[in-house]
C-alpha positions in Angstrom: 49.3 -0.5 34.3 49.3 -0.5 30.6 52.2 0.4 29.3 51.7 2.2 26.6 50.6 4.6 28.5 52.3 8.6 28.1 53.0 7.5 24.5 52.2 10.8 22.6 50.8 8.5 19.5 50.0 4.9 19.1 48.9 4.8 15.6 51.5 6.7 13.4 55.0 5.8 12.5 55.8 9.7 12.1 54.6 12.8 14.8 54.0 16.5 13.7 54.6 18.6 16.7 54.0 22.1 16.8 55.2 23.9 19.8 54.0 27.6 19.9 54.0 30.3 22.7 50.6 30.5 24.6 50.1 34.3 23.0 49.7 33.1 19.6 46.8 32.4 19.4 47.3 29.0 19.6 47.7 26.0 22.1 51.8 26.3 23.4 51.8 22.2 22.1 50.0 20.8 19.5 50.5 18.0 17.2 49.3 18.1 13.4 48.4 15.3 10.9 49.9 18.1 7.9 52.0 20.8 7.8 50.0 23.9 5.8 51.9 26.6 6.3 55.4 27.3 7.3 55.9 30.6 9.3 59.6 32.9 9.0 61.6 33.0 12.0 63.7 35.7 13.0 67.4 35.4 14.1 67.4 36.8 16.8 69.3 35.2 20.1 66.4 34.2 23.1 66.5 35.1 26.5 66.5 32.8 29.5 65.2 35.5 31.1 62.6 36.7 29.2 59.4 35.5 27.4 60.3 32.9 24.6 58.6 33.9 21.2 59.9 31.1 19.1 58.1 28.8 17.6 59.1 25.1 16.2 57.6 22.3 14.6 59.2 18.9 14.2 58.3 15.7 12.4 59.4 12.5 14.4 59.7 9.0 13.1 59.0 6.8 15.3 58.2 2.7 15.4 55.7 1.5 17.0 56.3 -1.6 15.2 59.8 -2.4 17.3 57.8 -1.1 20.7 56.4 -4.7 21.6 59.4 -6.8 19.6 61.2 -9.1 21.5 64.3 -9.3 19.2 64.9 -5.6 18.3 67.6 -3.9 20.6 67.8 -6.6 22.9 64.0 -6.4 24.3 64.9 -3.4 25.3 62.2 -1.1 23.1 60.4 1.5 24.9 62.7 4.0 23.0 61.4 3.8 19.9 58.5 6.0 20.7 58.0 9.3 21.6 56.5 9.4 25.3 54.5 12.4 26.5 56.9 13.7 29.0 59.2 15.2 26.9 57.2 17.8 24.6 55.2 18.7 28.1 58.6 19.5 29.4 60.1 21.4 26.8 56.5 22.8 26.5 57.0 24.3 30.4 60.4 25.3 29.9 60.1 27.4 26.9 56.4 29.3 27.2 55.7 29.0 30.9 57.1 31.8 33.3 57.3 30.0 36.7 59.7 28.1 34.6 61.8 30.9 35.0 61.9 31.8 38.5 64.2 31.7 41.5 63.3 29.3 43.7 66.0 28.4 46.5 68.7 31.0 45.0 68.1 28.3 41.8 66.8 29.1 38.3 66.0 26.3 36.0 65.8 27.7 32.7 68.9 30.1 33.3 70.9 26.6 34.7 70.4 24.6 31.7 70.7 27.8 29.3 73.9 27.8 30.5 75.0 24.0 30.5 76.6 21.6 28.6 73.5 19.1 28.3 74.1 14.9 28.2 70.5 14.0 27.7 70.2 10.0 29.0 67.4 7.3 27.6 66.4 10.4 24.9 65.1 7.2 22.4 64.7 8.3 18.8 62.9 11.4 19.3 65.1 14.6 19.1 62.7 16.8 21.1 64.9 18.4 23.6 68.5 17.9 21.7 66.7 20.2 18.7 65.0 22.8 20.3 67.2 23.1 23.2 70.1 23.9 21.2 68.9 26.7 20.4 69.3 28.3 23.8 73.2 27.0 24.6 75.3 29.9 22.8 77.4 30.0 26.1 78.2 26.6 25.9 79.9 24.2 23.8 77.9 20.5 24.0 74.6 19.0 23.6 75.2 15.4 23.8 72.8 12.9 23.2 72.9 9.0 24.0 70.6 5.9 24.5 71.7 2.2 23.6 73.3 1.4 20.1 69.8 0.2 18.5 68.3 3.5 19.1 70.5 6.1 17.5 70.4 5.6 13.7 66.7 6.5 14.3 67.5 9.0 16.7 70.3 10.2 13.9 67.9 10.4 11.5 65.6 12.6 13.4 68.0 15.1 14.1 68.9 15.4 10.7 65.4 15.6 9.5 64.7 18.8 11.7 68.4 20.4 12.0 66.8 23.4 10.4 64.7 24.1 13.4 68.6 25.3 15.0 68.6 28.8 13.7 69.2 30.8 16.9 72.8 29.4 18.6 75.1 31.7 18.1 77.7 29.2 16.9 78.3 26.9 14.1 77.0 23.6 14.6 78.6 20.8 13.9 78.7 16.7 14.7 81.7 14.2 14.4 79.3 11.3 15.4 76.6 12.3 12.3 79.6 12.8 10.0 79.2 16.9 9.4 82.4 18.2 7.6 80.4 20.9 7.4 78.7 23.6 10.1 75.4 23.0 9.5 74.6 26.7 9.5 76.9 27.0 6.0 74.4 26.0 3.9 71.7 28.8 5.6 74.2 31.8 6.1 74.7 31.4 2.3 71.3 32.0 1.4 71.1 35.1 4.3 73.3 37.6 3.1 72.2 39.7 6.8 73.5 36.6 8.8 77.5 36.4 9.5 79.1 32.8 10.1 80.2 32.9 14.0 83.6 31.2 14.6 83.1 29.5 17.4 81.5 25.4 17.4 78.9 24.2 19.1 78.7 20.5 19.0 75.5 18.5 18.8 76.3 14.6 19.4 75.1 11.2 19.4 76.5 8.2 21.4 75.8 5.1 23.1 76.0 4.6 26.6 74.0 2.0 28.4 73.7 2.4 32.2 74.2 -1.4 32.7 78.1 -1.0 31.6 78.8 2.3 32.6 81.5 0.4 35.4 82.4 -1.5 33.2 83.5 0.7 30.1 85.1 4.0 29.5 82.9 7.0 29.5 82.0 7.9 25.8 84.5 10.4 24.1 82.1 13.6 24.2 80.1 12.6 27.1 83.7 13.3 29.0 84.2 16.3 26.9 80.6 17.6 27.9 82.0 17.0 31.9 85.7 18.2 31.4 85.1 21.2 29.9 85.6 24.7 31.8 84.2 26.8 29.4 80.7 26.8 30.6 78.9 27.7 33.6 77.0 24.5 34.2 76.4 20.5 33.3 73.1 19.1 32.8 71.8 15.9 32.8 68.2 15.4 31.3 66.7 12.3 31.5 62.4 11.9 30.6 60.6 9.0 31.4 63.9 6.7 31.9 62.2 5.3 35.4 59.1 3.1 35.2 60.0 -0.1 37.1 62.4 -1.1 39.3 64.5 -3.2 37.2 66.1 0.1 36.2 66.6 2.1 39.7 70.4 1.0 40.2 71.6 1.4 36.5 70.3 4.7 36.4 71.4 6.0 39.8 74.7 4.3 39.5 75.0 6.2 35.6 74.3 9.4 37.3 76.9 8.8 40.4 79.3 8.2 37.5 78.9 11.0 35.4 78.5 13.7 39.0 81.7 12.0 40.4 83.4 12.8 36.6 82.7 16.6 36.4 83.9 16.6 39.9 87.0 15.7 39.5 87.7 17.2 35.8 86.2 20.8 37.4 88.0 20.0 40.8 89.5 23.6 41.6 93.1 22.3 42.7 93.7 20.7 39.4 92.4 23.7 37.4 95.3 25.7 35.9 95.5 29.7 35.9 93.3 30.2 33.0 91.0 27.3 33.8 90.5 29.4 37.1 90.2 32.8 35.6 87.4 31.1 33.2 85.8 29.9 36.4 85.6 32.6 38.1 84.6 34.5 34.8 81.7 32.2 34.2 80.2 31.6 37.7 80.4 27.9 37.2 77.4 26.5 39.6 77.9 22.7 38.8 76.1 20.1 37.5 72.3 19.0 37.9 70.1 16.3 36.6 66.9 17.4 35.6 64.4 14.1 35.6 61.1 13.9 34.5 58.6 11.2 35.5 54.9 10.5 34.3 53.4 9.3 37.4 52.2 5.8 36.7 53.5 3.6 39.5 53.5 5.1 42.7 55.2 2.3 44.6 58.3 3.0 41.8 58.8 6.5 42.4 58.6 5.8 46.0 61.8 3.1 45.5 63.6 5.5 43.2 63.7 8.2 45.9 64.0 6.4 48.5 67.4 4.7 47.1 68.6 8.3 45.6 68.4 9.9 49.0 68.8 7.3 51.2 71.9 5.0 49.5 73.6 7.8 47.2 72.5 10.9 49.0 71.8 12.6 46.4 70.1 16.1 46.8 66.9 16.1 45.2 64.2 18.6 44.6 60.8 18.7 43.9 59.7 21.0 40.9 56.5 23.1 42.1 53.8 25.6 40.3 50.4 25.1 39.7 50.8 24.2 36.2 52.7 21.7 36.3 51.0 20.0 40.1 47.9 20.0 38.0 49.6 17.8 35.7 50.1 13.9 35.4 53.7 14.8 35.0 56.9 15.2 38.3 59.8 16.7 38.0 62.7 16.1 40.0 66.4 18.2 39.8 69.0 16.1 41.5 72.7 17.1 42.6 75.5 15.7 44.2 75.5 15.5 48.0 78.8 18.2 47.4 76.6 20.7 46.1 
């Protein structure tokens, strides 16, 4: 099997992607050599329950250059390009309505609408941390991570298409990109109708490499992201991260780590008064990890779920509609065996 295959481009350094809803007359995803025209946005706050009418386009830089190096990042390079399962996720999430249904007393885009999100393996595209943040007014963290050669890339992304976060209703801000400022300060100022919220929403970037995760202490925010009783939910999103074995048992032992973490910082005996009434307040659900896989090897995704069953006993389910079986594309949410 080739392996570039799912990249979304393997002959430009920087990616034009323009996601759109299906009733605009034009396709939900599409990616552009040029940027023509730029169309307004309105501030208003979306719905995870309704139709989403936003639209966003993102430019990417990417290098194909490090993809087949042996010396950059320690031969480990398939993050420095944008693979296709990510936009066709964020595509399905946003514009498609079985996206958006109640299946098995569970709804996807309401769950991670209402999470803290640690995003694993995201490489250097900013996809899901940019738009995503959009949606996460209820909660207080999107953090990012992949290994340490990925993220000044992956930095410079997000700050290349921060202006595409005009609809949380919090300030945005980053210790790990160096903000002093909410990056919303510089776009109320110019929007005399827009009023600066109070309340931070933190977008960050760190490194966390499943091969240590034993080994060393959780990164600072990544804890915060699990510890914190504020929001309903945790999510884990990981896209593409699983295309041979060698990485089966890093991964699943990452995700073991970070479930058995929220469930002992949201444990209820050790949550004080307030922590309880916040609880109860929110209708905290727990945490998920919403994977995404572009069906290559069979015999891989066998192992994977096998071993995630089997060995952790994880719960995991399927993803099913017609859009997205007629894909090349499976989706998987996974939860502890407590939930």
């Amino acid at each position: 099997m080739e392996l570039t295959l799912g990249i979304e481009s393997k002959n430009e350094d920087t990616i034009v992607l323009e996601f759109e809803p299906p009733n605009s007359g034009l396709s939900s995803l599409r990616k552009l050599q040029k940027r023509t025209q730029r169309k307004s946005k309105k501030l208003e706050s979306p719905s995870s329950t309704n139709l989403i009418k936003h639209s966003y386009h993102l430019e990417l830089k990417q290098k194909l250059c490090s993809l087949n190096s042996s010396r950059d990042n320690n031969n480990s390079t398939t993050g420095y390009v944008l693979w296709q399962t990510t936009p066709f996720f964020i595509d399905w999430l946003l514009y498609h309505t079985d996206s958006n249904t109640q299946e098995q007393n569970f709804n996807l885009r309401a769950f991670v609408f209402s999470s803290n999100v640690i995003e694993l393996g995201s490489g250097v595209s900013c996809v899901s941390t940019v738009i995503l943040c959009n949606y996460l007014s209820n909660s207080n963290y999107y953090v990012v991570t992949d290994q340490k050669g990925i993220l000044s890339t992956l930095k410079e992304n997000i700050i290349t298409n921060k202006h595409e976060i005009i609809h949380n209703a919090k300030q945005l801000k980053s210790v790990t990109m160096n903000w002093s400022k909410p990056l919303k300060e510089s776009f109320a100022s110019n929007n005399e109708e827009y009023s600066l919220p109070e309340e931070f929403f933190h977008i960050e970037v760190e490194p966390l490499d499943w091969e240590y995760v034993f080994s060393q202490k959780l990164p600072c925010f990544v804890e915060k992201a699990l510890g914190d009783t504020y929001s309903r939910n945790c999510t884990i999103l990981a896209m593409d991260v699983i295309y041979n074995d060698f990485l089966i048992k890093p991964f699943l032992n990452t995700l073991d780590t970070l479930f058995k973490k929220w469930e002992s910082e949201n444990d209820s005996s050790r949550l004080t008064k307030n922590d309880t009434q916040c609880e109860i307040k929110c209708e905290k659900k727990g945490i998920k990890a919403i994977m995404g896989l572009q069906l290559r090897a069979q015999d891989v995704v066998q192992d994977f779920l096998l071993e995630a069953v089997l060995e952790y006993e994880f719960n995991v389910q399927v993803l099913h509609s017609d859009y997205l079986n007629s894909s090349r594309f499976c989706f998987y949410v996974i939860s502890p065996s407590t939930q």
